[in-house]
N, C-alpha and C positions, 0 to 999 in steps of 0.2 A: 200439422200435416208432415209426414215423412218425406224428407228431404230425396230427393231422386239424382238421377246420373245425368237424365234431361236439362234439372235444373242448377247442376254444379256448372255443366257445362257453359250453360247459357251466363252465367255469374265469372267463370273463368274468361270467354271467350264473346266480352257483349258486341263484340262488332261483328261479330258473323251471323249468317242467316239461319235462321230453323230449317231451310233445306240441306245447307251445309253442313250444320251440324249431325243433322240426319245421317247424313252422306257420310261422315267421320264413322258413327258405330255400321252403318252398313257395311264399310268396308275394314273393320277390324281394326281403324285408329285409334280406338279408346282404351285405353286402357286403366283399373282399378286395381291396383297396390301390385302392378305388375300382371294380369290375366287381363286378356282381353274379352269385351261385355258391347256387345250388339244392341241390347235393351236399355231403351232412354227410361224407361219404368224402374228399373234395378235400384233399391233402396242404396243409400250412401248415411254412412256416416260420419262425424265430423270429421274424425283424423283419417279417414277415406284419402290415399292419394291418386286421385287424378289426372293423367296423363296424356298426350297428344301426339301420336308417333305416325311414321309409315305405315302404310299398310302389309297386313300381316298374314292374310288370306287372299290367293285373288278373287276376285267378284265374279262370281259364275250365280248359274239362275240357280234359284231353289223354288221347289214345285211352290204359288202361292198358297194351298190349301194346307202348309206346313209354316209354324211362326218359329224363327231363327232367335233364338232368344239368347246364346252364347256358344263361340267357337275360340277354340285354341290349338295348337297342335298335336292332344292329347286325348281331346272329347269334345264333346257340342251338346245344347240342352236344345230344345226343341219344344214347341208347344204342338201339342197333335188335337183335331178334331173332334168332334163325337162321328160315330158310321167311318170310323177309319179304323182299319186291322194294324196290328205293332208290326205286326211277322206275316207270312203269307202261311194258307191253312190251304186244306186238298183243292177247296173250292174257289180259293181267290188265291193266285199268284203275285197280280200286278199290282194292282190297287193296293198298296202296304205304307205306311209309312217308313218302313225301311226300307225300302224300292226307291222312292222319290228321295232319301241322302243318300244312295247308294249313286243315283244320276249325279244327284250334287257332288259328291266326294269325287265322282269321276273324273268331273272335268278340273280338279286342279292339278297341279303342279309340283311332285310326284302323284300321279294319283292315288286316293286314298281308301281303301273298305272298311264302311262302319260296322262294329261289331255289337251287337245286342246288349244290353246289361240287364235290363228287366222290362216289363211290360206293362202295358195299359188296356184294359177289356176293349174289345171295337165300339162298346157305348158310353166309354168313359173319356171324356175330353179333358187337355193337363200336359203338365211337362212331364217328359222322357231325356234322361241322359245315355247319349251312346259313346261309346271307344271307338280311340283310333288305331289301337295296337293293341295286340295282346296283353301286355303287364299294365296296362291300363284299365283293359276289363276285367284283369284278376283281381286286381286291385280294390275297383267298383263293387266287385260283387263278394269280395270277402268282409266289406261294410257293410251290403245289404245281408249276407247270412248273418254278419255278428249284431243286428239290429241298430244299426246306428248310423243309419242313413235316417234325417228327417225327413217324414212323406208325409205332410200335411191334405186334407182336401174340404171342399164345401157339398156338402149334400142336404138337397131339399128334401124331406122325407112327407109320407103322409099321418095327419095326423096331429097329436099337440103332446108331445114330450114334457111328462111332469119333470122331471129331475132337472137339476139347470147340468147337471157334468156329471159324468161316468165310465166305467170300462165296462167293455163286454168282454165275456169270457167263456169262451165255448169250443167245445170239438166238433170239426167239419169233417164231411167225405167227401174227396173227389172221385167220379167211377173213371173206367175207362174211357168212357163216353165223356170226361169233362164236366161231369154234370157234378154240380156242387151242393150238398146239403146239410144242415144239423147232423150230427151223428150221434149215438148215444157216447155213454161217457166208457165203456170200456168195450168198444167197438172197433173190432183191428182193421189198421190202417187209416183210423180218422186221426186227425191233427188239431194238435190247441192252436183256437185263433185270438188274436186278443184285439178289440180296436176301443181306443178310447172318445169320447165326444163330450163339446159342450156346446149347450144350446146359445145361439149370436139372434136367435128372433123367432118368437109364435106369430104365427098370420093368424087366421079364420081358420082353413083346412088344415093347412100343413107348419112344420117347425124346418128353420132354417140349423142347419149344425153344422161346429166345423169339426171335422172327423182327424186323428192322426192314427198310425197303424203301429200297433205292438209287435205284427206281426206281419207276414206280407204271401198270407196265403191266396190263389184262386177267388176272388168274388166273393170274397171274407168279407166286407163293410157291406152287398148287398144280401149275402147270406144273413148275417147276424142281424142288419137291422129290420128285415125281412122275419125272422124268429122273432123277433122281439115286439111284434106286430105294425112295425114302423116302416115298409117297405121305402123305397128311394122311388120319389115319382118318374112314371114312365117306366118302373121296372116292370114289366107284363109279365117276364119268365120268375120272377120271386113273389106274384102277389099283387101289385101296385091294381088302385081301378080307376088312376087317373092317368093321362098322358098331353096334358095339354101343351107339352112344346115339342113333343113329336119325336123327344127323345129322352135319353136318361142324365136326370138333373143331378147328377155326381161328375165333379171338377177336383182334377189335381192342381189343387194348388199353390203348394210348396215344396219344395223339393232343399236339400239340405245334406253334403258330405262334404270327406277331406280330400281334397285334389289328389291325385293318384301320382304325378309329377313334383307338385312345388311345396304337398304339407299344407297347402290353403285351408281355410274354411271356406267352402263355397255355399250360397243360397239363393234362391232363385223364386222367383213369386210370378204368379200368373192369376190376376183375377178374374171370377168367375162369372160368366158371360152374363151381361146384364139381363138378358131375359129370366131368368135367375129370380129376379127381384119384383117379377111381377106374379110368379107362381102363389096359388092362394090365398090372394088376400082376400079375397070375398067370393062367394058361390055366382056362377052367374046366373042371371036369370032361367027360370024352371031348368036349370041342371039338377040333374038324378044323383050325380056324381056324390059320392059321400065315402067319408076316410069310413076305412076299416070298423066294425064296430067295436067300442071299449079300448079304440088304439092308442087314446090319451091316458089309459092309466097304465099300458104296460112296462115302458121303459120307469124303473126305479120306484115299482108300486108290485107290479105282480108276480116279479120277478123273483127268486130266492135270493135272499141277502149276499148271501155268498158269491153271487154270478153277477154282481153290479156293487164295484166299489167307487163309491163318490167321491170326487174332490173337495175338501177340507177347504 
């Protein structure tokens, strides 16, 4: 088992309570190799140094429907919902996950405005890292254009994935409209997407995958896997013809870059909601429901060689 931040604590500080300790990352006392870390989940390694200070942020609410998963004076990660918008669209202003740290950042001391770095679909639940300054979001996002932010995620897809590992390699269109699809290969204006996967479990119906992004275009891992006849369960607008958790079964669940302030490696993990792990494993009784047809040979069977390179 991976050693955690929960349990260094508990090992450094055995006379205190699991409420207090709590209370420590709640209010910004913890601190790992110098950044402060909210999440008792936060993997640690041995030479991990662990530390116990003042507090660092003051304690104001943050909306519950938002998990605070690390704050500094630089950036904050954040675990956001599924049915929650990153940004506000013509049709939803409030309801935002930037609306609810924008309340939060309000209320400390200078107050603060979070500023954007990238995005999560409104159906895609997972970590979001945002800035607290400008050179901090240039910073963030001159990692994500040069690819090297790690975006790790879990996606239950429909269907039985022959291949155990793969890259998808394809060109998308976004229209105006947002509307995202295959494009041909020398169609102006589409974009190479690239998303890599390896299969972690076949149920009955569906394959569990964990997905990383080559690329970080528009609704790229449900566009592609969606081409590839593997739609992402609960996707209705790509295909999907099951929806049994009421929403879409794609979870960010890693996130990975270099501190825009200290030079860090930072990482962050978020496991993907246990309901997760009840998707597919048997038909239920007289369900109609049934994966795609022939969706078990398409990934790394019908595809052309050239558009799925396997891991070795």
């Amino acid at each position: 088992m991976t050693p955690t931040l929960a349990g260094r604590l508990k090992e450094l500080f055995p006379e205190a309570s699991g409420v207090s300790r709590k209370s420590w990352l709640a209010h910004g006392r913890v601190t790992v190799n110098g950044q402060v870390f909210r999440d008792g989940r936060t993997a640690i390694a041995p030479g991990d140094r662990v530390a116990l200070g003042k507090a660092t942020v003051a304690r104001v609410a943050l909306s519950p429907v938002l998990g605070l998963v690390h704050e500094d004076e630089h950036l904050l990660v954040i675990e956001k919902p599924a049915d929650l918008l990153t940004i506000a669209t013509e049709s939803e202003r409030q309801h935002t996950a930037y609306r609810m740290v924008w309340s939060y950042l309000a209320e400390t001391h200078p107050p603060t405005r979070p500023l954007v770095v990238h995005r999560l679909d409104r159906q895609t639940s997972g970590l979001l890292v945002l800035a607290k300054s400008t050179a901090a979001k240039r910073h963030l996002q001159a990692q994500f254009a040069a690819r090297s932010v790690i975006r790790g995620y879990t996606a239950v897809v429909e269907g039985r994935v022959t291949a155990d590992a793969g890259t998808l390699e394809d060109k998308i269109f976004q229209s105006r409209s947002l509307h995202v699809r295959p494009a041909g290969r020398q169609e102006a204006g589409a974009k190479i997407a690239i998303t890599r996967y390896r299969v972690r479990e076949r149920r009955a119906t569906v394959t569990l995958l964990d997905v990383t992004l080559g690329t970080g275009r528009r609704h790229q891992i449900r566009v592609q896997l969606a081409a590839a006849g593997h739609p992402v369960v609960g996707d209705r607008a790509y295909g999907a013809t099951t929806d049994p958790l009421k929403r879409l079964c794609l979870h960010a669940t890693t996130l990975g870059f270099i501190h825009p302030e200290t030079g860090a490696r930072m990482r962050f993990e978020s496991p993907a909601p246990a309901a997760f792990s009840r998707v597919g494993r048997r038909a239920a009784p007289g369900s109609d429901a049934k994966p795609p047809a022939a969706a078990s040979a398409r990934i790394g069977r019908d595809r052309a060689p050239a558009r799925i390179k396997r891991h070795r």
